[in-house]
The first five atom37 places (N, CA, C, CB, O) and aatype in JSON, in Angstrom:
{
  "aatype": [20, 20, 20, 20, 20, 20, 20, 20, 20, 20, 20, 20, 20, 20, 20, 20, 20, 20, 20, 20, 20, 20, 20, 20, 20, 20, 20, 20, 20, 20, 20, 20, 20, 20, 20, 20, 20, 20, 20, 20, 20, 20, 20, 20, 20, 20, 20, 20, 20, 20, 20, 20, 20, 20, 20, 20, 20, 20, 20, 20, 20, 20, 20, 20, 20, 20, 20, 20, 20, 20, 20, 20, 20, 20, 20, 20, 20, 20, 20, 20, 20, 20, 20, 20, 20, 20, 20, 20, 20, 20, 20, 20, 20, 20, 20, 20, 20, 20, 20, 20, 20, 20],
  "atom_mask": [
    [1, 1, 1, 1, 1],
    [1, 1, 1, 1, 1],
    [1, 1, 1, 1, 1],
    [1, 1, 1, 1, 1],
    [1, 1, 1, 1, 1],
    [1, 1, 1, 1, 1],
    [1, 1, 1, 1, 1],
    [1, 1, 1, 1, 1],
    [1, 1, 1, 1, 1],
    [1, 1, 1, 1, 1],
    [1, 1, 1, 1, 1],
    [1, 1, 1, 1, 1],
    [1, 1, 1, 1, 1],
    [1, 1, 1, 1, 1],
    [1, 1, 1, 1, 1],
    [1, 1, 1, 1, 1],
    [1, 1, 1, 1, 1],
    [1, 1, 1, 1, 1],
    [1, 1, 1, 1, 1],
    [1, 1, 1, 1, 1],
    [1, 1, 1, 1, 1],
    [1, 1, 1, 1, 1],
    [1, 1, 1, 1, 1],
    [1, 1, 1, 1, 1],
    [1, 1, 1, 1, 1],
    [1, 1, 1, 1, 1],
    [1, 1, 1, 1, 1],
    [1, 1, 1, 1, 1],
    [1, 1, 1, 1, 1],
    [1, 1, 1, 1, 1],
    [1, 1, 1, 1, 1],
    [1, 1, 1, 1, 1],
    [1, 1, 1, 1, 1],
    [1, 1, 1, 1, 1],
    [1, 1, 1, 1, 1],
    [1, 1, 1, 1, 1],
    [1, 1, 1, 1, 1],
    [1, 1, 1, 1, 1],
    [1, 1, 1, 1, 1],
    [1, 1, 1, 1, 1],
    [1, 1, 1, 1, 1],
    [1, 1, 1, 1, 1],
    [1, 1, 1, 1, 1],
    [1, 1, 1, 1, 1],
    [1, 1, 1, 1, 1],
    [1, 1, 1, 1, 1],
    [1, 1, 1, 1, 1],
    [1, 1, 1, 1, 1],
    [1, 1, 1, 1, 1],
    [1, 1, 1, 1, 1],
    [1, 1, 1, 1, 1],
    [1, 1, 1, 1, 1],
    [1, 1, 1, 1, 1],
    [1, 1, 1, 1, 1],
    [1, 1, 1, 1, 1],
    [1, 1, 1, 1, 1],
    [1, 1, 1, 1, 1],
    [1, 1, 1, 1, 1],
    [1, 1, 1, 1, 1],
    [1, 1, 1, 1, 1],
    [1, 1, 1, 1, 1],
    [1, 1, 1, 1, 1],
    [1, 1, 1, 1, 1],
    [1, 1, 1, 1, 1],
    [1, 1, 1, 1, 1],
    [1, 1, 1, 1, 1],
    [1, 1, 1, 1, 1],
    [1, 1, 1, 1, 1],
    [1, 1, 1, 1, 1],
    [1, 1, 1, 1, 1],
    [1, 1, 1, 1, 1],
    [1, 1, 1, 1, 1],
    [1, 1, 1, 1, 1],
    [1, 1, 1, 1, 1],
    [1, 1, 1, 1, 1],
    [1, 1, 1, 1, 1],
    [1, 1, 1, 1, 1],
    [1, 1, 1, 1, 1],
    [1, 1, 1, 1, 1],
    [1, 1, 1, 1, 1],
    [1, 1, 1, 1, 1],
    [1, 1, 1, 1, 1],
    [1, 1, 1, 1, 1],
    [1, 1, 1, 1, 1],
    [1, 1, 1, 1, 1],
    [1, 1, 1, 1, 1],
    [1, 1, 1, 1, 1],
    [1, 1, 1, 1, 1],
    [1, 1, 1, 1, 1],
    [1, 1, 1, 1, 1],
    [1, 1, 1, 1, 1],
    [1, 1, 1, 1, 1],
    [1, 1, 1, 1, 1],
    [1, 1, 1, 1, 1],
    [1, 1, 1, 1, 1],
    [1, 1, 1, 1, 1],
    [1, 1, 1, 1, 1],
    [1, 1, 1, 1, 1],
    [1, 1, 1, 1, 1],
    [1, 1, 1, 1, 1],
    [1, 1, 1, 1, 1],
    [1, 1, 1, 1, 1]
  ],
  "atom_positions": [
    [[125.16, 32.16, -115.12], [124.21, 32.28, -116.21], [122.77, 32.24, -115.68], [124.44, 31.17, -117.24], [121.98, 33.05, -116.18]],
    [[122.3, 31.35, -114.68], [121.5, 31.48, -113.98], [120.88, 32.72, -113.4], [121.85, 30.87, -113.35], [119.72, 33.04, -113.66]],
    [[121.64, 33.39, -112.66], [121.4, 34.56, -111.88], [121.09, 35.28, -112.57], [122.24, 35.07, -111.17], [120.37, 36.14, -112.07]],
    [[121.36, 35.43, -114.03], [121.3, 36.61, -115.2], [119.53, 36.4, -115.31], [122.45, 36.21, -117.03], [118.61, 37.16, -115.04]],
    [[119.58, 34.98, -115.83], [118.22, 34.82, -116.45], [117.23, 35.3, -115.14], [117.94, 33.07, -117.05], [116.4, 36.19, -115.3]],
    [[117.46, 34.43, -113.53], [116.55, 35.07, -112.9], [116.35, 37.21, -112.57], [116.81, 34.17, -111.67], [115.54, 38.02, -112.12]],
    [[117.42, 37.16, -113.05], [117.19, 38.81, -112.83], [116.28, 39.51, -113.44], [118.22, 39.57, -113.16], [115.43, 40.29, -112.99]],
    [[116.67, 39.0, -115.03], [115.82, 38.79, -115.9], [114.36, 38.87, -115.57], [116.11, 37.73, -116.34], [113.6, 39.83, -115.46]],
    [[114.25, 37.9, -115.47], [112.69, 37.37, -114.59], [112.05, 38.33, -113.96], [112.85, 36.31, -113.36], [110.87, 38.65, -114.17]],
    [[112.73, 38.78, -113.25], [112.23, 39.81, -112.04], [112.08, 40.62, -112.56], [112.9, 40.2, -110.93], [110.9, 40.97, -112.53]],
    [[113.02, 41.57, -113.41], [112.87, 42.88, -114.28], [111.4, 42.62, -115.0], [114.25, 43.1, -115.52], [110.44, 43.38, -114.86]],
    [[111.39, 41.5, -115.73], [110.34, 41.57, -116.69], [108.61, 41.04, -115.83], [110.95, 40.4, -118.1], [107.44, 41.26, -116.16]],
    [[109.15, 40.38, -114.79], [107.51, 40.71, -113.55], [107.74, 41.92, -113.01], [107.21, 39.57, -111.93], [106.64, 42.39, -112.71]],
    [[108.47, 42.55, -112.78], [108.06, 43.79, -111.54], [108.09, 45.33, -112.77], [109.8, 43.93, -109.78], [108.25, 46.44, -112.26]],
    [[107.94, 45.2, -114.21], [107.78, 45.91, -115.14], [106.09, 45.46, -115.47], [108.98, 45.67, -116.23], [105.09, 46.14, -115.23]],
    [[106.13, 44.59, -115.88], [104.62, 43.72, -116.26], [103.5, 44.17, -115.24], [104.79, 41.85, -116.06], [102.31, 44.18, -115.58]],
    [[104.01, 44.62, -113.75], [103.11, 44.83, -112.64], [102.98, 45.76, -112.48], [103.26, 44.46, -111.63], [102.08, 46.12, -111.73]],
    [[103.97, 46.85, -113.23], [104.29, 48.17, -113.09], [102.95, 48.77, -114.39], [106.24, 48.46, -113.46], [102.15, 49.68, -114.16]],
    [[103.01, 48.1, -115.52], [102.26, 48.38, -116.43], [100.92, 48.19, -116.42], [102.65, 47.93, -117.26], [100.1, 48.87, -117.05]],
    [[100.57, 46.83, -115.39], [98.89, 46.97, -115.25], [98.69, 47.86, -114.33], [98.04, 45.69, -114.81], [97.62, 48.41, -114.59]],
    [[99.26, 48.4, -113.15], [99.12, 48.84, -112.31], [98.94, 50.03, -112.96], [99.89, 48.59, -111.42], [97.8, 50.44, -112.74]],
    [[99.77, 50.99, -113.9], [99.8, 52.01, -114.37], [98.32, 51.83, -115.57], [101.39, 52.26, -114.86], [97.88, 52.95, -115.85]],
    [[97.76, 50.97, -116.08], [96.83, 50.93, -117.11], [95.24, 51.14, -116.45], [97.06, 49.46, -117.9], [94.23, 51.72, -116.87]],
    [[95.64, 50.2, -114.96], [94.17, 50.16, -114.05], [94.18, 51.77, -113.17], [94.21, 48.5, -112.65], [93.11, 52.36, -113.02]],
    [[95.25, 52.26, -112.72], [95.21, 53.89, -112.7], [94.57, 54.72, -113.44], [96.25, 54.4, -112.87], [93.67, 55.49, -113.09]],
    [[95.18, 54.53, -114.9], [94.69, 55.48, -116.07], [93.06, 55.26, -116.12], [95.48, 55.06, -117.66], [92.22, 56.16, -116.17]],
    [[92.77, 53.6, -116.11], [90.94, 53.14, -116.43], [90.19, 54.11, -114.98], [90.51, 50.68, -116.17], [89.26, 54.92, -115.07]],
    [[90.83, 53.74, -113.89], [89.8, 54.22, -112.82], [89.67, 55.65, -112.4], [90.04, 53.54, -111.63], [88.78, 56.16, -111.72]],
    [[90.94, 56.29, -113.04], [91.01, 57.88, -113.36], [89.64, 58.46, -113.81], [92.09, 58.21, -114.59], [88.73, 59.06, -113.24]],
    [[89.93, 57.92, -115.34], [88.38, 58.08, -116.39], [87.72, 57.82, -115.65], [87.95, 57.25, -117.69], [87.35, 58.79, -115.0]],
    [[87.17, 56.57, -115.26], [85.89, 56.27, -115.19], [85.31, 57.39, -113.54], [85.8, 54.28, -115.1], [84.16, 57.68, -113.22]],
    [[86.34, 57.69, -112.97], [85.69, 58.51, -111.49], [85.0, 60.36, -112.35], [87.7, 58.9, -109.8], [83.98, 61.02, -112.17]],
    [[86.37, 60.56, -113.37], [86.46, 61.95, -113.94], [85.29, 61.77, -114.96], [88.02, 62.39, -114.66], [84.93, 62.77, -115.58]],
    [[84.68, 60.6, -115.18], [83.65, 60.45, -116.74], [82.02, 60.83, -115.44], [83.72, 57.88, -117.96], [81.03, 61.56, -115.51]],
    [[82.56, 59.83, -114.4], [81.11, 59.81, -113.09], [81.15, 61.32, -113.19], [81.42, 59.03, -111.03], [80.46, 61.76, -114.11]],
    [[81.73, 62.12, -112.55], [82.27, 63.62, -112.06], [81.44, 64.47, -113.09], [84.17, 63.93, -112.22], [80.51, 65.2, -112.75]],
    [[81.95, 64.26, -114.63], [81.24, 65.49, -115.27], [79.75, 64.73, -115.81], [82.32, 66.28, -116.72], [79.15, 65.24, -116.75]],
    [[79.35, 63.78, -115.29], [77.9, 63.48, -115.42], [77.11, 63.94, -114.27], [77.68, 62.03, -115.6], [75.88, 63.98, -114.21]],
    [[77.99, 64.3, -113.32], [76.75, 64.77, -112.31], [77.17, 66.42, -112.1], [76.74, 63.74, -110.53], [76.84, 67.14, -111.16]],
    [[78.09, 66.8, -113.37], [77.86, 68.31, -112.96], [79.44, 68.56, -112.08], [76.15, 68.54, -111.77], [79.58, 69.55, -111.36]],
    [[80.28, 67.8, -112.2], [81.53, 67.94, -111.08], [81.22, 67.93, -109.72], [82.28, 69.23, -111.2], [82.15, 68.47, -109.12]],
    [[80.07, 67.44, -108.71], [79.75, 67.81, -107.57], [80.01, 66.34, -107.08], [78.34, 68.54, -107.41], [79.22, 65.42, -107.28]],
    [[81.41, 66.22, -106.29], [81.61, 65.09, -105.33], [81.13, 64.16, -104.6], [81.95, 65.3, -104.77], [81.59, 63.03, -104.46]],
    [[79.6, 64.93, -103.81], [78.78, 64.35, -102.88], [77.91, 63.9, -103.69], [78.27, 65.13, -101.83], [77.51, 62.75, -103.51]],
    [[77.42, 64.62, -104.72], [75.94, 63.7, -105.54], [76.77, 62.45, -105.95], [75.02, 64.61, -107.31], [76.33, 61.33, -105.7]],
    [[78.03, 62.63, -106.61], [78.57, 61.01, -107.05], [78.75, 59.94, -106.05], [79.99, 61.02, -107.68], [78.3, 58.8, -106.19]],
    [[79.67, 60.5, -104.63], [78.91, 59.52, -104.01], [77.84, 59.21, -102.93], [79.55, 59.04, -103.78], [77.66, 58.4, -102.03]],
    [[77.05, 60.56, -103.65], [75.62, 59.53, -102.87], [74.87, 58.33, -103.84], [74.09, 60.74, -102.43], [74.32, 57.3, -103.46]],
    [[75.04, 58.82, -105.21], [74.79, 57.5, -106.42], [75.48, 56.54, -106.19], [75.13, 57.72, -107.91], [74.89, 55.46, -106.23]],
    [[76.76, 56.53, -105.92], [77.75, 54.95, -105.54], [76.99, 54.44, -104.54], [79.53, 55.08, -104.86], [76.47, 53.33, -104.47]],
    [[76.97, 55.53, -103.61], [76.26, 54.6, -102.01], [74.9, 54.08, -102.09], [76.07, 55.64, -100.55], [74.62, 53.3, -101.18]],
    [[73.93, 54.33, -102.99], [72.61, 54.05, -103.34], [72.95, 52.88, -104.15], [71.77, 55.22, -104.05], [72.52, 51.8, -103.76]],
    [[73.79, 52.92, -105.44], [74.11, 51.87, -106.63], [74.6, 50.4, -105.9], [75.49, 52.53, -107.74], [74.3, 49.33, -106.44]],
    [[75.4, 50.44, -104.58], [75.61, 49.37, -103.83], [74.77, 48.98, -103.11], [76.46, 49.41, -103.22], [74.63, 47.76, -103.18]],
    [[73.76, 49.74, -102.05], [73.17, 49.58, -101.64], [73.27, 49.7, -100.34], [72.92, 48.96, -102.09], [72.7, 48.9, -99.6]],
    [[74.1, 50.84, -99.81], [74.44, 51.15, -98.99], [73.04, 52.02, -98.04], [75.63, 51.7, -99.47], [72.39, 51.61, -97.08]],
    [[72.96, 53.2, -98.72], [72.06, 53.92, -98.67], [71.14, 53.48, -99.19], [72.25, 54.86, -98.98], [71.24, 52.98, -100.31]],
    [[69.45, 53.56, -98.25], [68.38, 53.17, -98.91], [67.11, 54.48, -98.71], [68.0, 51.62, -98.3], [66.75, 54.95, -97.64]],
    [[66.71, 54.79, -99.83], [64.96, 55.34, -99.19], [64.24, 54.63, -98.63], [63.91, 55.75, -100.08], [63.8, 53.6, -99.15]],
    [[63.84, 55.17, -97.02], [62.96, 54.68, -96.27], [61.73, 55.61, -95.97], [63.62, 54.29, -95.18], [61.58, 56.49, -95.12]],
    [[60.84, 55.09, -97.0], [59.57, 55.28, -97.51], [58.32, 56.03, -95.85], [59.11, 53.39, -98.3], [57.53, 56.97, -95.77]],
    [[58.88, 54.8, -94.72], [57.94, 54.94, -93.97], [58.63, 54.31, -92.67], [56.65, 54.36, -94.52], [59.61, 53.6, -92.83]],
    [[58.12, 54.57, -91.37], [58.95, 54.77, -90.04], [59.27, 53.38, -90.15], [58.19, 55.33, -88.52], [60.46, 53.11, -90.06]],
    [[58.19, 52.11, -90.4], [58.7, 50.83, -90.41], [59.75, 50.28, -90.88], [58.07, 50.26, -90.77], [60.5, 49.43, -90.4]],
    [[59.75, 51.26, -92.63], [61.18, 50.37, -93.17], [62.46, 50.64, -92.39], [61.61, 50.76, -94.78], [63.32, 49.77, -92.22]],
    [[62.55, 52.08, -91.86], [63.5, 52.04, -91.27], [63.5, 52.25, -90.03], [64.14, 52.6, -91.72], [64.1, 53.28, -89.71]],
    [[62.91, 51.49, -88.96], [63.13, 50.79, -87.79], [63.89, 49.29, -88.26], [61.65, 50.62, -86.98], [64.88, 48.76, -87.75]],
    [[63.13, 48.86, -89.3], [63.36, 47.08, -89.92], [65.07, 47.15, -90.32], [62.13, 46.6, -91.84], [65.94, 46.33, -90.02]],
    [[65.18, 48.16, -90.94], [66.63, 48.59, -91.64], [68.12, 48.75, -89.92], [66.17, 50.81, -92.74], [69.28, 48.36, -89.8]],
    [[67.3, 49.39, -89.13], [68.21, 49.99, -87.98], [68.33, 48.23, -87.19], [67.2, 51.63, -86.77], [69.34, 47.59, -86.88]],
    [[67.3, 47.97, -87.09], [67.55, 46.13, -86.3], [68.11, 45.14, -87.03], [66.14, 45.25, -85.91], [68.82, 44.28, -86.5]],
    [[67.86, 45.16, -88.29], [68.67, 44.13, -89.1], [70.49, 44.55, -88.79], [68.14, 44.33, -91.04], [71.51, 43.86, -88.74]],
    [[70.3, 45.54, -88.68], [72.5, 46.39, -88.84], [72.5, 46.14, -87.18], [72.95, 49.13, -89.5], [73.67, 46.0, -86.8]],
    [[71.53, 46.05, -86.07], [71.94, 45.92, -84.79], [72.36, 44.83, -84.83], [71.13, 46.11, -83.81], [73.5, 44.58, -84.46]],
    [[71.24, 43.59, -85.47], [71.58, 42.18, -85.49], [72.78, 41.95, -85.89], [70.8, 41.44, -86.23], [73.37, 41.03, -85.34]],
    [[73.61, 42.86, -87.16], [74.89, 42.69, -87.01], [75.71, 42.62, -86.52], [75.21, 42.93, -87.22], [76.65, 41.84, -86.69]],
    [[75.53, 43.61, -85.6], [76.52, 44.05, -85.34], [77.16, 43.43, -83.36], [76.12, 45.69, -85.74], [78.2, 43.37, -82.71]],
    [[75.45, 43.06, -83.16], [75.42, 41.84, -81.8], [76.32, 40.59, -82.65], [73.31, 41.12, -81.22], [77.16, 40.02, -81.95]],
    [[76.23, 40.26, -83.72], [76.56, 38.7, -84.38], [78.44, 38.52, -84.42], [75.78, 38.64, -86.41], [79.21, 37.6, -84.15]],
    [[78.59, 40.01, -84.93], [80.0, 40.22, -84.95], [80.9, 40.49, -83.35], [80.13, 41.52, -85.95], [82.05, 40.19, -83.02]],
    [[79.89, 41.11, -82.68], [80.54, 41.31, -81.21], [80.26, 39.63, -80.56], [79.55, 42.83, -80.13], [81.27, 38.98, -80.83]],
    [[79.53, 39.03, -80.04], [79.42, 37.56, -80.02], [80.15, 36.44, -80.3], [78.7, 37.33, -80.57], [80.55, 35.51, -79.61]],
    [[80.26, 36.75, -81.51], [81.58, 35.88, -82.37], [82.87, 35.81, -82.35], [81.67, 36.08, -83.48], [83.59, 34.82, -82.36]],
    [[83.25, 37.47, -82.33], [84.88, 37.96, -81.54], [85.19, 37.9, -80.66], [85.37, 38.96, -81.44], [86.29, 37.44, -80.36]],
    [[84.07, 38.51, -79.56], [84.5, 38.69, -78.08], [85.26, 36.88, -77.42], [82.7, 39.27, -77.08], [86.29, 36.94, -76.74]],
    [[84.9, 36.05, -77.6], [85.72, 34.87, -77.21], [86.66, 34.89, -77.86], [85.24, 33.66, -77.3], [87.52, 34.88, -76.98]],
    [[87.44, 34.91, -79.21], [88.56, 35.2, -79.82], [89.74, 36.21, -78.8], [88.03, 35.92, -81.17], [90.89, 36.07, -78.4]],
    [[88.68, 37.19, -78.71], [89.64, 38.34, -78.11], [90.01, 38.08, -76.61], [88.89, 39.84, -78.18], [91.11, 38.42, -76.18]],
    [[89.0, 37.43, -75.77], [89.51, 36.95, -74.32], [90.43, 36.21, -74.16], [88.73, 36.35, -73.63], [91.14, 36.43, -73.18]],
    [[90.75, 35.08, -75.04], [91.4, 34.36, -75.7], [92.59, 34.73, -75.39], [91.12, 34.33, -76.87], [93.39, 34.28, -74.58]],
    [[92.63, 35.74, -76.25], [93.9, 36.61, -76.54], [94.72, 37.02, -75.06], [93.36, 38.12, -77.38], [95.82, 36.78, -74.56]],
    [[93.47, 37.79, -74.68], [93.79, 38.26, -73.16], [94.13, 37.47, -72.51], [92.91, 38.76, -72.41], [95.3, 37.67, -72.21]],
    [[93.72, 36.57, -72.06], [93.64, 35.58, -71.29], [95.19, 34.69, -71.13], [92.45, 34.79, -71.87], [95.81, 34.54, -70.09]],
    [[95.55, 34.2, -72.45], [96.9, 33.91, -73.17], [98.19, 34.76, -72.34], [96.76, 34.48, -74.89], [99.1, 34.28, -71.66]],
    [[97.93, 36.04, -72.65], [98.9, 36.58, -72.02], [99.36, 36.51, -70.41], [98.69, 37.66, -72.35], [100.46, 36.44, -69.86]],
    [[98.07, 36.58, -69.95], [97.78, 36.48, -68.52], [98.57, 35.4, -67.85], [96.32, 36.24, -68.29], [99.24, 35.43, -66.82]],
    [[98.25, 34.19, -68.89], [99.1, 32.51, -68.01], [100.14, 32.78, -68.8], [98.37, 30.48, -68.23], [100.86, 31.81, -68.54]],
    [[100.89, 33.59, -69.81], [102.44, 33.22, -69.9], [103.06, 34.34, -68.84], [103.15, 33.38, -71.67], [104.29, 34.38, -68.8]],
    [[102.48, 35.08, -68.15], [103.05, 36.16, -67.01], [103.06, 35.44, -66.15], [102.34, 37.45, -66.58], [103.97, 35.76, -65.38]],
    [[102.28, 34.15, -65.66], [102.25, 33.61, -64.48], [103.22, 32.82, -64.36], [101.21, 33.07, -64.19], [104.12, 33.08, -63.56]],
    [[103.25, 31.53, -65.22], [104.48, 30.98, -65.72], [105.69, 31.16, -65.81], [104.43, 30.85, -66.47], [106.49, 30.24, -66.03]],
    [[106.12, 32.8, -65.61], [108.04, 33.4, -65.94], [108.11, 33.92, -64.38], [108.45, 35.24, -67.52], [109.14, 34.43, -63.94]]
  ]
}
C-alpha cells in the first residue's frame, strides 16, 4: 500500500514539474517574441538592448572611460587567475605524489 502511495507521489511531482516547466516555456516564449516585434524582428538590436539593459555593454563617451572600463575587467580577470592558479597546482601537484607513492 505504501509503494502505491509513493508512486503516487512521484507521478504527481514529476507532472507538477512538468507543468511549471511547460508554463515558464510558454512566459519566456512571449516575452523574447513580444522583445522581437518591438524592435522590428531584428535579433541583434534585441540583444544589443539586453546587453546595454544589464550592463554589459557601455557607451564610452571618451578615451578615458574606456581605458578605466578595459583595467577594471583586467583587474578581474588578474583576481580570478591569482585566486585559482593555487587551487589548480594543487590539483596538479596531488596527482604527482599519488604516482610516486604506487
Amino acid at each position: 500500500m505504501e509503494q502505491g502511495k509513493k508512486k503516487g507521489s512521484s507521478r504527481l511531482f514529476f507532472h507538477s514539474v512538468v507543468f511549471v516547466g511547460a508554463l515558464m516555456t510558454i512566459w519566456s516564449s512571449a516575452a523574447v517574441l513580444s522583445g522581437l516585434a518591438q524592435v522590428g524582428w531584428d535579433v541583434s538590436e534585441l540583444l544589443r538592448q539586453y546587453l546595454v539593459a544589464v550592463g554589459v555593454m557601455q557607451e564610452h563617451h571618451t578615451f578615458v572611460d574606456f581605458y578605466t572600463h578595459i583595467k577594471g575587467v583586467e583587474y578581474l580577470i588578474c583576481a580570478a587567475f591569482l585566486s585559482s592558479f593555487p587551487v589548480f597546482f594543487r590539483y596538479l601537484d596531488r596527482g604527482k605524489a599519488g604516482a610516486e607513492t604506487a
